[in-house]
MARBA-633528 format. One line per 3 residues: number of its first residue (from 1); their letters; for each residue x, y, z of C-alpha. Coordinates in Angstrom, 3 decimals, m for minus. Example, Ala and Ser with C-alpha at 12.3 -4.5 7.8 and 13.67 -1.06 7.14 Angstrom:
1 = as = 12.300:m4.500:7.800 | 13.670:m1.060:7.140
***
This chain:
1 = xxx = 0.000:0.000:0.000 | 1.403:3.388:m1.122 | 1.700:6.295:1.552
4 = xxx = m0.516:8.033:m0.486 | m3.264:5.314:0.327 | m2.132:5.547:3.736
7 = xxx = m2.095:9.507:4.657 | m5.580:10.159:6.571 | m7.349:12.988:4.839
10 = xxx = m8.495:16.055:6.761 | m11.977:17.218:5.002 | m12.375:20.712:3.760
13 = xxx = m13.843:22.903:1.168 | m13.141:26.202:m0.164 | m16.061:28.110:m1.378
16 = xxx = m15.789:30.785:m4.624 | m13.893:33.792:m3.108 | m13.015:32.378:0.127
19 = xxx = m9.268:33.152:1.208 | m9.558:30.537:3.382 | m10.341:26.433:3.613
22 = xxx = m13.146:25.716:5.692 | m12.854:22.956:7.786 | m15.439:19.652:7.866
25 = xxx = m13.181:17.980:11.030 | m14.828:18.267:14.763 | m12.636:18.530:17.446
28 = xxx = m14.261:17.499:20.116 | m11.872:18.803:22.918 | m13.215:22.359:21.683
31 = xxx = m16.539:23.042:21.913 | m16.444:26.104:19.564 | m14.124:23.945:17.010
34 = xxx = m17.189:21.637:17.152 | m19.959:24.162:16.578 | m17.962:25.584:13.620
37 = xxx = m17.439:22.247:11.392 | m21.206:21.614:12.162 | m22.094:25.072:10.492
40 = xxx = m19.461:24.134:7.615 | m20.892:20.866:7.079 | m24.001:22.456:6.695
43 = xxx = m23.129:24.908:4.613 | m21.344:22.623:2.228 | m24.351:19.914:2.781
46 = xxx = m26.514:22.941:0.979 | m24.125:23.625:m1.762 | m24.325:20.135:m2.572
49 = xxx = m27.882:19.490:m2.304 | m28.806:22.301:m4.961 | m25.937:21.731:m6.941
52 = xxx = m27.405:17.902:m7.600 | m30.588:18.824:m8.626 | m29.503:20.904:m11.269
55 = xxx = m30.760:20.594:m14.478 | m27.911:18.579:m15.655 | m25.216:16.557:m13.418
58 = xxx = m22.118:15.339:m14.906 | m19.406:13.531:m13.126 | m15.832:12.964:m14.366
61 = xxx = m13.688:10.066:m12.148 | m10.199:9.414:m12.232 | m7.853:6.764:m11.059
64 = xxx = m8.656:8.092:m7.168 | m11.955:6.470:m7.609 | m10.496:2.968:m8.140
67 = xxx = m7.468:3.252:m5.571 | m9.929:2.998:m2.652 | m10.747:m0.116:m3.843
70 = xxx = m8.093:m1.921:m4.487 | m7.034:m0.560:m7.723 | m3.505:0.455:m8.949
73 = xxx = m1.780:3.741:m8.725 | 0.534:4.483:m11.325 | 3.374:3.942:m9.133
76 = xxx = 1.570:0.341:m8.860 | 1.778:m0.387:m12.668 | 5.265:0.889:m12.860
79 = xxx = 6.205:m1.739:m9.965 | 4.074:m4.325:m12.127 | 5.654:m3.586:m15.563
82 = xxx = 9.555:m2.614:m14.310 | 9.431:m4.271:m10.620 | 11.242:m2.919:m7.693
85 = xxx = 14.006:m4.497:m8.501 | 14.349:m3.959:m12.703 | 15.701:m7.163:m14.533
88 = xxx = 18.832:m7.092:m16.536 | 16.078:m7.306:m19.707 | 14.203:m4.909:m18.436
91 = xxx = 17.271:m2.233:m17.735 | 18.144:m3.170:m20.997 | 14.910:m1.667:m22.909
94 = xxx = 15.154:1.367:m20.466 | 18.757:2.093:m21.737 | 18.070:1.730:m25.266
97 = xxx = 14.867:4.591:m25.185 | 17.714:6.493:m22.589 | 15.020:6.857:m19.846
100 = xxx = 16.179:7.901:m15.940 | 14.774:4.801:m14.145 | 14.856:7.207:m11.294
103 = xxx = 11.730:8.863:m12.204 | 8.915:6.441:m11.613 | 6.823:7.346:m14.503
106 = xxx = 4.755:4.325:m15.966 | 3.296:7.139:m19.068 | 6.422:8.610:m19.889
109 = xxx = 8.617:5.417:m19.980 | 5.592:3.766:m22.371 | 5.502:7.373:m24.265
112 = xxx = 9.483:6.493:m24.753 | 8.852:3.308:m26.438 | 6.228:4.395:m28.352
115 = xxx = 8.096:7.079:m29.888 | 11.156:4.659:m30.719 | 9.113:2.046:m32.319
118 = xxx = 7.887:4.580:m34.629 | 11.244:5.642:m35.792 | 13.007:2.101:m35.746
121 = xxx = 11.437:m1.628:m35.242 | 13.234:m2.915:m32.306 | 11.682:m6.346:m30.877
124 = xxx = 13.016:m6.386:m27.576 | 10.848:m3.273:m26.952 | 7.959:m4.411:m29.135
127 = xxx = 7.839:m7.668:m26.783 | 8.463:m5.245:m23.354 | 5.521:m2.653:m24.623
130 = xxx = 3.076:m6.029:m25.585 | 3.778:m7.119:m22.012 | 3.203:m4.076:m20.267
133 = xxx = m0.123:m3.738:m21.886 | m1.082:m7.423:m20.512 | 0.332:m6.549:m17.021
136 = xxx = m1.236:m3.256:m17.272 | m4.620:m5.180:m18.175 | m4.493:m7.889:m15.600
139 = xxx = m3.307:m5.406:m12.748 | m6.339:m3.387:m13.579 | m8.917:m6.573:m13.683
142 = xxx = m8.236:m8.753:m10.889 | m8.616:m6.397:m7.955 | m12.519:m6.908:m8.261
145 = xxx = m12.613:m9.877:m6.483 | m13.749:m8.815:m3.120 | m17.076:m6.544:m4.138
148 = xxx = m17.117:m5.727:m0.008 | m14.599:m2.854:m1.205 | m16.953:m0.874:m3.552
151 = xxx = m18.987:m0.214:m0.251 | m18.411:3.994:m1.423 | m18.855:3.514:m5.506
154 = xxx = m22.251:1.846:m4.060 | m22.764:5.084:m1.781 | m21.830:7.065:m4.909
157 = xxx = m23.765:5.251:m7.632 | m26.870:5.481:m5.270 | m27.237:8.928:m4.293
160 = xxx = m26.027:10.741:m7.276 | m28.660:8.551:m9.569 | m31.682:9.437:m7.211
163 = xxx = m32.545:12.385:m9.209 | m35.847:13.564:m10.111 | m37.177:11.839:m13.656
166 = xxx = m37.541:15.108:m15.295 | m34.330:16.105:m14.962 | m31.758:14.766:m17.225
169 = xxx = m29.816:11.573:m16.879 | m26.376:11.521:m14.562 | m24.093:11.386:m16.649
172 = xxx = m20.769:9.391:m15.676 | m17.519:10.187:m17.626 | m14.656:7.537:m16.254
175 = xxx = m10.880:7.827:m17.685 | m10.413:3.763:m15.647 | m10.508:0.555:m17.250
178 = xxx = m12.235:m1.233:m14.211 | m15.188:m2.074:m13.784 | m16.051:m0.426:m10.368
181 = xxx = m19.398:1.484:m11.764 | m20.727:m1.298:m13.360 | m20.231:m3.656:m10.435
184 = xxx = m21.626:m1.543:m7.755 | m24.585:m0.215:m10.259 | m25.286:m4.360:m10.754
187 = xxx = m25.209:m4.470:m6.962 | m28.070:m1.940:m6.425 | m29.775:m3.194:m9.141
190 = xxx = m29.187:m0.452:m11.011 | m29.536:0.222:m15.017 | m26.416:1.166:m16.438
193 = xxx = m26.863:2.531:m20.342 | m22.710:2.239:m21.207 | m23.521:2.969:m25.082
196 = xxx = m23.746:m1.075:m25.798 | m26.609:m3.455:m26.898 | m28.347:m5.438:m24.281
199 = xxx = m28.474:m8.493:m26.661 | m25.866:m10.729:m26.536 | m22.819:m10.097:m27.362
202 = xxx = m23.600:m6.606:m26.358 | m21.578:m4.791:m29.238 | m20.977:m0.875:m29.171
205 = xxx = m23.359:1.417:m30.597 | m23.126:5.158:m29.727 | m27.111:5.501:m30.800
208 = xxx = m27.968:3.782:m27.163 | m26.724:6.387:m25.239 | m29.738:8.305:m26.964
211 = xxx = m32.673:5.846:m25.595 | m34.031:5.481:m22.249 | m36.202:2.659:m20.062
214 = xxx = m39.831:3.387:m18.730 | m41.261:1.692:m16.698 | m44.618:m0.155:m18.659
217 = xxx = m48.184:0.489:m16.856 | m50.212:m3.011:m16.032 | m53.120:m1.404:m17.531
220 = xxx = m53.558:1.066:m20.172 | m55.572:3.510:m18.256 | m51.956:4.795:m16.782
223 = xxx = m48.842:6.424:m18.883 | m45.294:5.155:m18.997 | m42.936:6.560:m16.355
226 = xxx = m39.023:6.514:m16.507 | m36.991:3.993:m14.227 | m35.603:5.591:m11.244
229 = xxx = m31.940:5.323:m10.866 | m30.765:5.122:m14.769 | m27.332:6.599:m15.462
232 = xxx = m25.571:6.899:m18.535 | m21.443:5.729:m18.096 | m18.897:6.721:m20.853
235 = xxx = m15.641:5.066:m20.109 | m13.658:7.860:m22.479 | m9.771:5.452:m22.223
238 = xxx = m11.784:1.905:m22.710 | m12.439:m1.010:m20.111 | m11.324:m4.055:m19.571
241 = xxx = m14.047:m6.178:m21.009 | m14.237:m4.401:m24.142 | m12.155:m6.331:m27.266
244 = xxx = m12.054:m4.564:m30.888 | m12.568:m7.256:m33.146 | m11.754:m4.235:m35.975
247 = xxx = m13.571:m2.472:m38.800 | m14.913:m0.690:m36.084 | m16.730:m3.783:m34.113
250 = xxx = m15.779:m3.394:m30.450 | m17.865:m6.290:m27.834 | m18.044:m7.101:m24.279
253 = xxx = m15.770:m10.219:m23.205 | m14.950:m11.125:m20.081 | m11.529:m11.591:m20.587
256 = xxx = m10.033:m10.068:m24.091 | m6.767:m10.930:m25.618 | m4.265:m8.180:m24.918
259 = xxx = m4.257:m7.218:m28.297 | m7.741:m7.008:m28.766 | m8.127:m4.540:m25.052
262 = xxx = m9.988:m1.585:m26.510 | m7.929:0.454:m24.186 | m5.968:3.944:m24.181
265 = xxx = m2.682:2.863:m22.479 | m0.939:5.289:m20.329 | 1.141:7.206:m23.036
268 = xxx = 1.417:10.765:m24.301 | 0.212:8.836:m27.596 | m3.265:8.731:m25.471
271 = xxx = m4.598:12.472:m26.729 | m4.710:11.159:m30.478 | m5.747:7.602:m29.425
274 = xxx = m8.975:9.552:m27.637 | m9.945:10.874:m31.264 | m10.663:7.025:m32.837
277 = xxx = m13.769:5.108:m32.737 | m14.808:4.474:m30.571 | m13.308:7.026:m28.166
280 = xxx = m13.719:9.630:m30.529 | m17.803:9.087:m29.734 | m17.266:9.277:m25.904
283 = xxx = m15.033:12.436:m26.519 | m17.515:14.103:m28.582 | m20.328:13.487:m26.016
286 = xxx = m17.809:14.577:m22.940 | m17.535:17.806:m24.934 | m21.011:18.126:m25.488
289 = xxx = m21.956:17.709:m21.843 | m19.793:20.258:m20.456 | m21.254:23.002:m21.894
292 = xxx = m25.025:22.494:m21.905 | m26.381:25.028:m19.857 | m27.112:24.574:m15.567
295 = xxx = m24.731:21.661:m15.534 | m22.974:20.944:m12.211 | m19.280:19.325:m12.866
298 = xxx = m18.244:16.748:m9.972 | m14.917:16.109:m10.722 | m13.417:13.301:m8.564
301 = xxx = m10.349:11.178:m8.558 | m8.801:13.126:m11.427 | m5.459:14.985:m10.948
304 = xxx = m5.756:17.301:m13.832 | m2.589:15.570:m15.893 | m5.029:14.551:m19.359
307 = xxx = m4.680:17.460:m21.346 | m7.274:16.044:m23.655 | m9.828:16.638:m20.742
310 = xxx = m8.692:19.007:m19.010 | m8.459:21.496:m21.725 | m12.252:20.889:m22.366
313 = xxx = m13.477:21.541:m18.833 | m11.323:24.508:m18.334 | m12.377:26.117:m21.718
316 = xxx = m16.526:25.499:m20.311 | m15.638:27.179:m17.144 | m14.880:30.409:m19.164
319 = xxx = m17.355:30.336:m21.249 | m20.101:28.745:m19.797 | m21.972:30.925:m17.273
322 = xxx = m24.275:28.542:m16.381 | m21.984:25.775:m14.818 | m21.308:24.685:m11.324
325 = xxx = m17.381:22.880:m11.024 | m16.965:20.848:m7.991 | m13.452:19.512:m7.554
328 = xxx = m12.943:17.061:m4.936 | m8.888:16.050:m4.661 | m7.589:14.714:m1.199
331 = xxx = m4.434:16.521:m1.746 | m5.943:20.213:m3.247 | m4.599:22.310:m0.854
334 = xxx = m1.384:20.981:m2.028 | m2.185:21.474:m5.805 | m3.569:24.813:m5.524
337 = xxx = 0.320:25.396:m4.433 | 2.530:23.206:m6.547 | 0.009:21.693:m8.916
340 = xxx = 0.289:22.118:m12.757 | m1.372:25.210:m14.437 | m5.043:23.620:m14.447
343 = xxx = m4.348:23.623:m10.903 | m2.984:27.217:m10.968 | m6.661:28.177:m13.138
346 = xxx = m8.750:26.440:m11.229 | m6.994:28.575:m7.641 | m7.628:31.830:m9.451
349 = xxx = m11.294:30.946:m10.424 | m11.966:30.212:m7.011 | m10.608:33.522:m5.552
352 = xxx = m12.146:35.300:m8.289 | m15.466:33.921:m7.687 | m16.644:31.762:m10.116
355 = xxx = m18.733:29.057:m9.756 | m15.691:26.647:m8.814 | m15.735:24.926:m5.242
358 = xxx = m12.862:22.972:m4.245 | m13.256:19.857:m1.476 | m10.409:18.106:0.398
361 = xxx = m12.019:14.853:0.401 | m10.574:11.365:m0.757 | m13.323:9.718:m3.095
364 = xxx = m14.750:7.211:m0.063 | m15.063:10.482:1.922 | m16.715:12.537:m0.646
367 = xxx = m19.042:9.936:m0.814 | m20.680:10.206:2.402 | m20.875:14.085:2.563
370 = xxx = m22.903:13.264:m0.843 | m26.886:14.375:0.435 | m29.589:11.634:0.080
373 = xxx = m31.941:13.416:m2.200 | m34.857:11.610:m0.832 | m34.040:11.743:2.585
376 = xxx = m35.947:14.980:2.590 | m40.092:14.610:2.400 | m41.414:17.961:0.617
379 = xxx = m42.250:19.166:4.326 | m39.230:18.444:5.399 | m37.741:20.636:2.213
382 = xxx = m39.374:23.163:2.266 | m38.793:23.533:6.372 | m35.134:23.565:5.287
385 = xxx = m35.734:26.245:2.704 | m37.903:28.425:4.263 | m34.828:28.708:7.312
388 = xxx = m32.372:29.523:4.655 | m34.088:32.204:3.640 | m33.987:33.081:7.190
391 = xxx = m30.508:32.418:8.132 | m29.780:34.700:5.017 | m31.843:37.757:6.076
***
């Protein structure tokens, strides 16, 4: 277990034009301490609440999402692919592409590789790259096996899809192979609509993402309603169980060949990889969603490092004045600092007072502080509204 997985989180948030982080922790040997985070966690409880039943909710998850569940890091893959202790083979393809084993970089090691195999066949590192991608693709499938670990994606899945009918779909954008949504959707008995047929084999079609499920009346004196708890999950780098059997026919298997994986390795070659079938699809519909008008952005799990989406999401925040961006990073106070320059944006947003709220929250954390949104009867709602009001006056 990395110390990352380790390091206990302390919960914050930092609203638009806040100079400060406001704590979510209770200290219970401080009695005004106590009576503080309680007024935070309401405070951020309310953000959330409205922010979720906004016309549109989009969520985009990263590799965070996965880690709490067993999933790999990328220092993981890198001790999968190179090992701790690198094999004369192995230190042998990492001297020919002249990489500095010191820096523990799955992506740019691949990105190496990549970029020598297009200039000169070599088949020591066209075997080394073909067996990273199986490691890569086995390290990422197996962890499943214990389903007691996707206790939050189940927390997650739950509340965020108990929207009202007539608003639109949650939308789920995922850059991980795993299958952590799909399990702990299948788990609640949830309907997942992941752009594939439900006959068998289920085979990719983007035109499903466009239909829905109602639920059929037993008589015909009542109309059809829509399913409760339907989300829509693009998985914009691939999955595990998807093989591309080519000419543009990508299925469901349980376990593809490596060179069938319908997956967007870790490499810088991943931006033009995102803009082929069927990524290309699940780009253009990422793009799409962004910028529709009252959207709220959860962004979870995701460090900010894809260009390819990052550049997207930043662009909507200037130019869409009708979005709501929600960051939730358990390190973001440390970002803000020494993060890249979506980092550096996303700090000067905030102070400036956009729409941009920033949580210190690890993924299983965030998931709690997500509100029920039918915990509340319409009594109870309106209660809670009308002391708003008064709280504001």
């Amino acid at each position: 277990m990395t110390e990352e997985k380790k390091k206990a989180v302390v919960m914050a948030f930092k609203p638009p034009r806040s100079s400060e982080w406001k704590s979510l922790q209770t200290e219970e040997s401080n009695d005004i301490g106590v009576d503080q985070a309680r007024r935070n966690q309401d405070e951020l409880y309310n953000v959330l609440l409205s922010s979720l039943q906004m016309q549109h909710l989009v969520v985009l998850a990263g590799s965070g999402c996965s880690m709490g569940a067993g999933g790999p890091s990328m220092l993981d893959l890198w001790n999968e692919v190179v090992g701790t202790n690198p094999s004369d083979k192995v230190k042998s393809v990492i001297d020919t592409v002249r990489y500095d084993i010191t820096h523990k970089n799955i992506e740019a090691l691949l990105s190496r590789i990549e970029a020598s195999l297009a200039l000169n066949e070599d088949k020591a590192l066209e075997s080394f790259l073909n067996d990273s991608k199986r490691q890569i693709l086995e390290k990422c499938s197996k962890f499943l096996a214990n389903e007691e670990k996707l206790e939050a994606h189940r927390t997650f899945v739950h509340r965020l899809s108990r929207r009202r009918v007539r608003d639109q779909r949650l939308k789920i954008f995922t850059t991980n192979y795993d299958l952590c949504f799909e399990s702990a959707a299948g788990a609640l008995g949830i309907v997942v609509i992941d752009g594939f047929s439900f006959s068998y084999p289920r085979r990719f079609d983007p035109r499903f993402f466009d239909q829905d499920i109602v639920r059929r009346p037993r008589n015909g004196s009542e109309s059809a309603t829509y399913l409760e708890g339907v989300f829509l999950l693009y998985k914009l780098h691939g999955s595990v169980n998807w093989a591309n059997k080519g000419n543009g026919n990508v299925v469901q298997e349980a376990s593809p060949e490596p060179h069938e994986a319908c997956l967007i390795y870790p490499a810088a070659g991943k931006y033009q990889q995102s803009f082929r079938q069927p990524h290309l699809e699940l780009m253009a519909q990422y793009m799409a969603s962004v910028r529709e008008p009252n959207t709220c952005i959860i962004v979870t799990g995701f460090g900010f490092n894809d260009d390819h989406l990052s550049e997207p999401l930043m662009s909507a925040v200037n130019s869409n004045p009708h979005l709501r961006l929600i960051v939730v990073d358990p390190s973001a106070k440390e970002r803000l600092v020494d993060g890249n320059e979506h980092w550096g944006r996303l700090g000067e947003l905030n102070a400036q007072g956009e729409d941009v709220w920033l949580i210190s929250a690890d993924f299983n954390q965030f998931a709690q502080l997500i509100p029920d949104l039918r915990s509340l009867s319409p009594a109870d709602a309106l209660v809670k509204a009308i002391r708003g009001v008064a709280t504001a006056e």
